[in-house]
N, CA, C and O of each residue as an XYZ file, in Angstrom:
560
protein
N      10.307      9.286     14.499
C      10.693      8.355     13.452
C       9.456      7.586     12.982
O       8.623      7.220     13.810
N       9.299      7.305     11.555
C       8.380      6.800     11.093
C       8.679      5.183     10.875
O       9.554      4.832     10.083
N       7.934      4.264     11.592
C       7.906      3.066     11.633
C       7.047      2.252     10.364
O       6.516      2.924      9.479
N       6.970      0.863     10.364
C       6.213      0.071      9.453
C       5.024     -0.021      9.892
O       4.153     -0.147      9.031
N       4.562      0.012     11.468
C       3.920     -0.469     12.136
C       2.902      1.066     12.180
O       2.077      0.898     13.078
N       2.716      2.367     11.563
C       2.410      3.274     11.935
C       1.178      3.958     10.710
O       1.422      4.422      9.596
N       0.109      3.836     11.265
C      -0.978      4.129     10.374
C      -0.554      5.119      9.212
O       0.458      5.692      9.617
N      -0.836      5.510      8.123
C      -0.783      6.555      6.816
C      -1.760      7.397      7.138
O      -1.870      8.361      6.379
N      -2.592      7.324      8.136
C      -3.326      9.161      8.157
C      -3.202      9.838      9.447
O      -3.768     10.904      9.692
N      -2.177      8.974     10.573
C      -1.452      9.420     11.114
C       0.086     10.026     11.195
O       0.702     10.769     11.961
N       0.397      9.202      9.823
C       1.610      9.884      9.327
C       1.249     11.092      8.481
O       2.183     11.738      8.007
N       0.475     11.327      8.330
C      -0.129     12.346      7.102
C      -0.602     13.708      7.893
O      -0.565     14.893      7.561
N      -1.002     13.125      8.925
C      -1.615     14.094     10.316
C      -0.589     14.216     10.731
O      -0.256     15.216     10.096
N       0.423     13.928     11.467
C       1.878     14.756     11.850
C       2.739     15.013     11.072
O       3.721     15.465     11.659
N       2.892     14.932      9.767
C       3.708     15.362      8.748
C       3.330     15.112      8.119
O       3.412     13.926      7.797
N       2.497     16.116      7.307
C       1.755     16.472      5.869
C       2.639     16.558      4.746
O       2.158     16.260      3.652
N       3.869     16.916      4.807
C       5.046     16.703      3.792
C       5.082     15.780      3.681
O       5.177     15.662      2.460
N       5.078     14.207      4.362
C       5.140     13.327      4.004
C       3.844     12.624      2.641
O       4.009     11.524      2.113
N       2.715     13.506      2.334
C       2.162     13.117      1.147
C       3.280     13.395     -0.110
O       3.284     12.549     -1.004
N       3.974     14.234     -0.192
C       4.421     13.987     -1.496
C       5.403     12.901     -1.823
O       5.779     12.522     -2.932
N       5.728     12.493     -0.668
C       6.655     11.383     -1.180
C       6.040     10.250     -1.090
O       6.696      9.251     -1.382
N       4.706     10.094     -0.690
C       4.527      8.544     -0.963
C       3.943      9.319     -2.767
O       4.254      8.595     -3.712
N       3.580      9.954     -2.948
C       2.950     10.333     -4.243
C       3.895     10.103     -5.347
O       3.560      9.816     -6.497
N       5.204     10.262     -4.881
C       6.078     10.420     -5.457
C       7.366      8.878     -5.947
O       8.077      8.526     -6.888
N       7.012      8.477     -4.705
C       7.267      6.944     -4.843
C       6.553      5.925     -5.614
O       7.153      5.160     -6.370
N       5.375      5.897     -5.454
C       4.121      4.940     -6.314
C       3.545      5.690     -7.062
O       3.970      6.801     -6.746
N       2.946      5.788     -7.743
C       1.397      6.463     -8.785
C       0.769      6.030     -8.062
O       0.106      6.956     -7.595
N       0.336      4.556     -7.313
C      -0.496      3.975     -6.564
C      -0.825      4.745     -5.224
O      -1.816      4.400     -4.581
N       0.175      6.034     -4.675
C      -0.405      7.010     -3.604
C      -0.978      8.096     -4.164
O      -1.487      8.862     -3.347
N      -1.079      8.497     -5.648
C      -1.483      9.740     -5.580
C      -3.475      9.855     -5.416
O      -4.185     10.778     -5.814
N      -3.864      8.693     -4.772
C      -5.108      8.627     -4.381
C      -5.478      9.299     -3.033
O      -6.645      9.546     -2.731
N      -4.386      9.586     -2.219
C      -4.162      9.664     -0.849
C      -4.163     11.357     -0.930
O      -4.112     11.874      0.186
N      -4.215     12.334     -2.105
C      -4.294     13.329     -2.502
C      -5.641     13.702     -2.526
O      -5.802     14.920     -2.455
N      -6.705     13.000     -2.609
C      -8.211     12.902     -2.074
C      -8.265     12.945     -0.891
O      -7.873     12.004     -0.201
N      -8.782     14.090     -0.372
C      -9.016     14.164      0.855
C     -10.285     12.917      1.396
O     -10.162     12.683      2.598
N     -10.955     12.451      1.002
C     -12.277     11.437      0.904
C     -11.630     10.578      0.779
O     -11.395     10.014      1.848
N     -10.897      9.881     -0.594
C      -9.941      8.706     -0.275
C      -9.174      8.471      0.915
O      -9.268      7.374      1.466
N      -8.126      9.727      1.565
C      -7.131      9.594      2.550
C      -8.139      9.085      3.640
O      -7.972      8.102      4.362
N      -9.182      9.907      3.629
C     -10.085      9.315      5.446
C     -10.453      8.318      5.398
O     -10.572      7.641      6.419
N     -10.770      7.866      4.184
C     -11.519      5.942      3.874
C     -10.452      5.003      3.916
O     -10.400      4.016      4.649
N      -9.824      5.276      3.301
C      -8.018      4.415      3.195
C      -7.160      4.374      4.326
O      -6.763      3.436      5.016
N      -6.921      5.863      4.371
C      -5.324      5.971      5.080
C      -5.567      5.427      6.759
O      -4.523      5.181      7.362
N      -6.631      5.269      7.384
C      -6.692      5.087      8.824
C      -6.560      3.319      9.120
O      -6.203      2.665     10.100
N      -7.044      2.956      7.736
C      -6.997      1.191      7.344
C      -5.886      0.459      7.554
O      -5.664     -0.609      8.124
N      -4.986      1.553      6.761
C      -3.267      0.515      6.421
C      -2.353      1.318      7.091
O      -2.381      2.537      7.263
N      -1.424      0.373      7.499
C       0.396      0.878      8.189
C       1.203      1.187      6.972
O       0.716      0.869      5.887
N       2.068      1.614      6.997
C       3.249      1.604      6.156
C       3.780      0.136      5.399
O       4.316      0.076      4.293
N       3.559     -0.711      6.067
C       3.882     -2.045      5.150
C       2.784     -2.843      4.963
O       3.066     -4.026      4.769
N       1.524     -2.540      4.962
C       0.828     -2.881      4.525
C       0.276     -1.718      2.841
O      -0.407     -2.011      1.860
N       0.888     -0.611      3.185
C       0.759      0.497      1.939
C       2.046      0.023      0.976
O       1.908      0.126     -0.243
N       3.191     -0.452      1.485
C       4.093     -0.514      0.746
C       3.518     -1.906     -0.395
O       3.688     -1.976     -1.612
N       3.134     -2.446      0.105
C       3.011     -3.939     -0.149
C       1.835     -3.628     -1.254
O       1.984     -3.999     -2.418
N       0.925     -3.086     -0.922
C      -0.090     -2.790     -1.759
C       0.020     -1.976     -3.484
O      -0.484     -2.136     -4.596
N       1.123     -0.958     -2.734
C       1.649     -0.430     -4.266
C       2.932     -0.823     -4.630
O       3.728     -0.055     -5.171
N       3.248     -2.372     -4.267
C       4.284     -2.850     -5.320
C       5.833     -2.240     -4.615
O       6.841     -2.713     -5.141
N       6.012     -1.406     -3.669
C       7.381     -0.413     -3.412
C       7.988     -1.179     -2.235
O       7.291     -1.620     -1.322
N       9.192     -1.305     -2.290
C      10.012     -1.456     -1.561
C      10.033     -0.862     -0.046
O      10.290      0.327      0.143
N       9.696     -1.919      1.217
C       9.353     -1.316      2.629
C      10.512     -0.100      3.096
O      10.403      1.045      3.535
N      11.586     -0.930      2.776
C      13.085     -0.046      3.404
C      13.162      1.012      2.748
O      13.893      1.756      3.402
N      12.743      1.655      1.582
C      12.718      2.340      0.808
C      11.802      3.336      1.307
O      12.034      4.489      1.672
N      10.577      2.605      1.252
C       9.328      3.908      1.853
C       9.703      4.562      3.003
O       9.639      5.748      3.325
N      10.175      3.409      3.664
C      10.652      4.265      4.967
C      12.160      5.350      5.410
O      12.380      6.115      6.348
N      12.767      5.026      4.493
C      13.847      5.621      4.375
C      13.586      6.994      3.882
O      14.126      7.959      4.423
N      12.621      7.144      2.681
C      12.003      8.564      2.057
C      11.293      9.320      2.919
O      11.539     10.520      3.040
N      10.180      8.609      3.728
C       9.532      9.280      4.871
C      10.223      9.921      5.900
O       9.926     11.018      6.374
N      11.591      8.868      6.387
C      11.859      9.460      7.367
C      13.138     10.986      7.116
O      13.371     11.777      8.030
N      13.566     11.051      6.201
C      14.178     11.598      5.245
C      13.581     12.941      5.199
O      14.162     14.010      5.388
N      12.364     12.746      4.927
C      11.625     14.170      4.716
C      10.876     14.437      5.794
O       9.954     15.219      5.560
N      10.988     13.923      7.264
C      10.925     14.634      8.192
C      12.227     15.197      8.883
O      12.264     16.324      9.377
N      13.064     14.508      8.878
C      14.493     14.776      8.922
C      15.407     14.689      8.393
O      15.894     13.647      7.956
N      15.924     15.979      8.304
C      17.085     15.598      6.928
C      18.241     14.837      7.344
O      18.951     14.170      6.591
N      18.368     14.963      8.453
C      19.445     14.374      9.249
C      19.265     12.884      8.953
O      20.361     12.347      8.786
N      18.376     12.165      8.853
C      18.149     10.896      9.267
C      19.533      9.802      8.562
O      20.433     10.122      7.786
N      19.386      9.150      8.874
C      20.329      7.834      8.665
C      20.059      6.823      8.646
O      19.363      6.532      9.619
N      20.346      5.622      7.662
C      19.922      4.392      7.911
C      21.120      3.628      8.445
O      22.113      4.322      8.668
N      21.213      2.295      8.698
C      22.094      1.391      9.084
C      22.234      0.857      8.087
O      21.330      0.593      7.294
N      24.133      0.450      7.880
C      24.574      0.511      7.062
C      24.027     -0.805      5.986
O      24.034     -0.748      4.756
N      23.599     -1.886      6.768
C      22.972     -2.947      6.024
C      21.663     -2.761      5.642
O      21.271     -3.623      4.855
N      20.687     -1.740      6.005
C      19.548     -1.037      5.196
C      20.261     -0.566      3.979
O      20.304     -1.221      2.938
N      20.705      0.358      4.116
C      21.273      1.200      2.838
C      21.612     -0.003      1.405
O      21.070     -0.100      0.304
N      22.581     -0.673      1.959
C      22.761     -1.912      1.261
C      21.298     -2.284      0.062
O      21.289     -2.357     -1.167
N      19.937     -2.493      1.317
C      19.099     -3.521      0.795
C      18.201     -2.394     -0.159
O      17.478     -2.788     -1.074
N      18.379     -0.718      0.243
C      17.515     -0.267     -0.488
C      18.309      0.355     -1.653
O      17.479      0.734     -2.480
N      19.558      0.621     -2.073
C      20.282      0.663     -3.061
C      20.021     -0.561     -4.141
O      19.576     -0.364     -5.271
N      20.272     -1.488     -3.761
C      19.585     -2.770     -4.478
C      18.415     -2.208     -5.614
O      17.765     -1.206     -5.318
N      18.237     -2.736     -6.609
C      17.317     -2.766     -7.622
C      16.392     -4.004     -7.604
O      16.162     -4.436     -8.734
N      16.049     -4.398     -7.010
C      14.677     -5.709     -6.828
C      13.732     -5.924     -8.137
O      12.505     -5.834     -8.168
N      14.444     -6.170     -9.001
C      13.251     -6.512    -10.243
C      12.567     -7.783    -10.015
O      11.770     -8.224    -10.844
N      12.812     -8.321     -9.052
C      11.994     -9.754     -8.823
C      10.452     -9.299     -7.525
O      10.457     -8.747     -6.425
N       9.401     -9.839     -8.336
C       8.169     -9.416     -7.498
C       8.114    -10.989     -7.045
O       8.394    -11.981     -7.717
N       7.618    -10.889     -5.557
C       7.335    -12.179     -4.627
C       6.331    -12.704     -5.005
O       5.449    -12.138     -4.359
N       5.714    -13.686     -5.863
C       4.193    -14.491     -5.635
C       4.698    -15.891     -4.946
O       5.630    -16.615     -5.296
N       4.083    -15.989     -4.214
C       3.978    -17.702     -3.605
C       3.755    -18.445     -4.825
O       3.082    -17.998     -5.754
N       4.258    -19.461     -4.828
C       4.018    -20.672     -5.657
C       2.867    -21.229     -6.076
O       2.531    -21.679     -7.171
N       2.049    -21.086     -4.557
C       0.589    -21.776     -4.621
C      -0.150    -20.549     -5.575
O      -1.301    -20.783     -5.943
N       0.459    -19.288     -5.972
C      -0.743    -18.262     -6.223
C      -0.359    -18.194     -7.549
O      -0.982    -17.374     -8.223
N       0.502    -18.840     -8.103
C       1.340    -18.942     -9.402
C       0.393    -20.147    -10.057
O      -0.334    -20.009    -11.040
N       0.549    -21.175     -9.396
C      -0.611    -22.203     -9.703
C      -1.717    -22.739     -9.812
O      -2.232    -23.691    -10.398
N      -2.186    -21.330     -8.610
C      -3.765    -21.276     -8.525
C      -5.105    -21.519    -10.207
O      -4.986    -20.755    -11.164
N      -5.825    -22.256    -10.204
C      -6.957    -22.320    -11.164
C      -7.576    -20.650    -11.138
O      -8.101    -19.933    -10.287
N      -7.162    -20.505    -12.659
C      -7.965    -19.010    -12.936
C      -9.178    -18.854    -12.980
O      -9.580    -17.744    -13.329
N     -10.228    -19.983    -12.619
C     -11.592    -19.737    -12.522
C     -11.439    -19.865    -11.750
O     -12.515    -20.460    -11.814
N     -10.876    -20.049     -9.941
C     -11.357    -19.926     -8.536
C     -10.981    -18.108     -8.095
O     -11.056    -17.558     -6.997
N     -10.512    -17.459     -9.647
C     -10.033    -16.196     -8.651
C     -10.962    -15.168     -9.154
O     -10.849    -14.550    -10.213
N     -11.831    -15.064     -8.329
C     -12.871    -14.112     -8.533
C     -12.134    -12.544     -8.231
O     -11.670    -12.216     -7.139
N     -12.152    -11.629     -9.544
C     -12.211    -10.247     -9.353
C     -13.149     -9.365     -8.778
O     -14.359     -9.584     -8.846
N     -12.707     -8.462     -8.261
C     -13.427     -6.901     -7.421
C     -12.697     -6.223     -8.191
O     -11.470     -6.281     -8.269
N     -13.667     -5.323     -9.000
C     -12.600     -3.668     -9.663
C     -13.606     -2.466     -8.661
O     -14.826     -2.303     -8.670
N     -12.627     -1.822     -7.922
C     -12.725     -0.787     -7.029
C     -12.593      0.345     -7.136
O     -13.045      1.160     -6.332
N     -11.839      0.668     -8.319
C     -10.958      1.784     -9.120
C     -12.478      2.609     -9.054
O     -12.646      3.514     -8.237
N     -13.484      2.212     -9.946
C     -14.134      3.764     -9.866
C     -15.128      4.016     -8.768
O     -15.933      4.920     -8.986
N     -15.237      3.176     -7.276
C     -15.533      3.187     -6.656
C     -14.637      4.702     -5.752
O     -15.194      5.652     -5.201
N     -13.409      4.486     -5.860
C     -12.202      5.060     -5.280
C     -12.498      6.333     -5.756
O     -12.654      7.363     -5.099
N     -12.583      6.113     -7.374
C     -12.773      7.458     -7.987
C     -13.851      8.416     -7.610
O     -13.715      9.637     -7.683
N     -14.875      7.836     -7.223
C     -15.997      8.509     -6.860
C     -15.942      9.130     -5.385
O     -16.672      9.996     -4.902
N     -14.683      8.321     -4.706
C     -14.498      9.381     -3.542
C     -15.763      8.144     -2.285
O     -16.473      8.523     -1.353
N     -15.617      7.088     -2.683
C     -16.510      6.723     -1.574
C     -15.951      4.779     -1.161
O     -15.858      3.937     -2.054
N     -15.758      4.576     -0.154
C     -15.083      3.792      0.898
C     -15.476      2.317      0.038
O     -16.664      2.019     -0.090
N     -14.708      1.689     -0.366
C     -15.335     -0.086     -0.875
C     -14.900     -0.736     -0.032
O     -14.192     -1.604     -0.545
N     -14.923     -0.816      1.056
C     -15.494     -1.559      2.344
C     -16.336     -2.531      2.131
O     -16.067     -3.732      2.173
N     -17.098     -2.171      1.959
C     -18.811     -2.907      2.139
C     -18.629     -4.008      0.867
O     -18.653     -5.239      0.867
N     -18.451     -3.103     -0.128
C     -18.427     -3.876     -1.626
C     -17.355     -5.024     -1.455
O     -17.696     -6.187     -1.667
N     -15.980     -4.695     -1.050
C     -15.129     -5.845     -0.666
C     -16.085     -6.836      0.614
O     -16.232     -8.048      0.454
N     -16.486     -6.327      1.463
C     -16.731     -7.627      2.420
C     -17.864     -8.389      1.743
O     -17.907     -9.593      1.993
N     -18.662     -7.953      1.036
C     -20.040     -8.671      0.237
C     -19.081     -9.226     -1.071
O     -19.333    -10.313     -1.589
N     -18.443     -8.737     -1.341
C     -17.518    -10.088     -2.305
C     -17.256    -11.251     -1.818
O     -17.557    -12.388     -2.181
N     -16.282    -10.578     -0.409
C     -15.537    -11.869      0.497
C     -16.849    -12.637      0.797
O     -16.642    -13.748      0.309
N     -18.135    -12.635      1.361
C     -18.680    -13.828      1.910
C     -19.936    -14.474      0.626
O     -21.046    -14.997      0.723
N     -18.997    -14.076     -0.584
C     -19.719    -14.622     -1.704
C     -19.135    -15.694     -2.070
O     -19.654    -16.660     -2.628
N     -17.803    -15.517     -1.697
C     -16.511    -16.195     -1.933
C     -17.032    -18.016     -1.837
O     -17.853    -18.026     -0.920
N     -16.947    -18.884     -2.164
C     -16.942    -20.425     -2.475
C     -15.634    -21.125     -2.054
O     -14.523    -20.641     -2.271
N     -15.791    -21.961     -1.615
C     -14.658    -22.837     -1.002
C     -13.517    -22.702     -2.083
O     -13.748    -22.663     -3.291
N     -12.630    -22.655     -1.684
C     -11.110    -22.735     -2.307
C     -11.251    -21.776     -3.649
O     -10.983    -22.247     -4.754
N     -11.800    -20.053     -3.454
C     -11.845    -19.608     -4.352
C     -10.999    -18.386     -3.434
O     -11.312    -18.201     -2.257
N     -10.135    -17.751     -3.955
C      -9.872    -16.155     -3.464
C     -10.414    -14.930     -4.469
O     -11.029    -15.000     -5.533
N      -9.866    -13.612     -3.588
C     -10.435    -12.499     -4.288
C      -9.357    -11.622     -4.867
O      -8.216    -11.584     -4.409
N      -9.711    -11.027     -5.737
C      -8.186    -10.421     -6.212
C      -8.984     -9.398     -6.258
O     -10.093     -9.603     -6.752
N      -8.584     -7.697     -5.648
C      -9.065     -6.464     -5.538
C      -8.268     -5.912     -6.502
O      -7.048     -5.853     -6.352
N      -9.041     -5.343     -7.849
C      -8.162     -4.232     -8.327
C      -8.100     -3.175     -8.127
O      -9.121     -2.565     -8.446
N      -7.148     -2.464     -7.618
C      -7.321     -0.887     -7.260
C      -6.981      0.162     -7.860
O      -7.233      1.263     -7.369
């Protein structure tokens, strides 16, 4: 069974079927179709830290994953409930709603990604550029 708590290039490494459905769930996985992206990325993030990243619903991702390792699978009946649901409401904290648009310094990563090579480095030399009470917003 595929958990929240369970790396994406270890899920990818025991069930390789499982790429098409995160591909298939987000546009935001079909990066994970790079073999160079998947080894830089996928060993980084869990399942709810991937869900979270491309915007998708946790109970959902996991329900598809586990789905397409087993067809059998089943959720509990109050999952089913929460991923039938349509969630058009996206979560921002309040404070990030109010935040000053000059303390939020951008990172665009996109053609870093594209090029097939790890922004690691480039994100942490952002982060300790960073100024008191400023955050970073990564576009990916």
């Amino acid at each position: 069974m595929i958990t929240k708590e369970m790396k994406i290039s270890d899920i990818l490494n025991k069930y390789p079927e499982t790429l098409e459905v995160f591909v298939r769930i987000s546009p935001h996985f079909k990066k994970l179709e790079n073999k160079l992206l998947r080894k830089a990325l996928a060993s980084r993030v869990n399942v709810e830290q991937a869900a979270s990243i491309a915007n998708v619903d946790l109970k959902q991702l996991l329900y598809e994953l586990n789905k397409a390792i087993d067809p059998e699978f089943q959720m509990h009946s109050d999952e089913k409930d929460s991923v039938n649901e349509q969630n058009t409401n996206e979560y921002i904290p309040d404070w990030l709603i109010n935040f000053p648009e000059e303390k939020i310094i951008e990172l665009d990563v996109r053609q870093i990604l594209q090029s097939g090579k790890d922004p690691f480095l480039d994100i942490m030399k952002k982060v300790k550029e960073l100024k008191e009470n400023e955050i970073l917003l990564i576009n990916l």
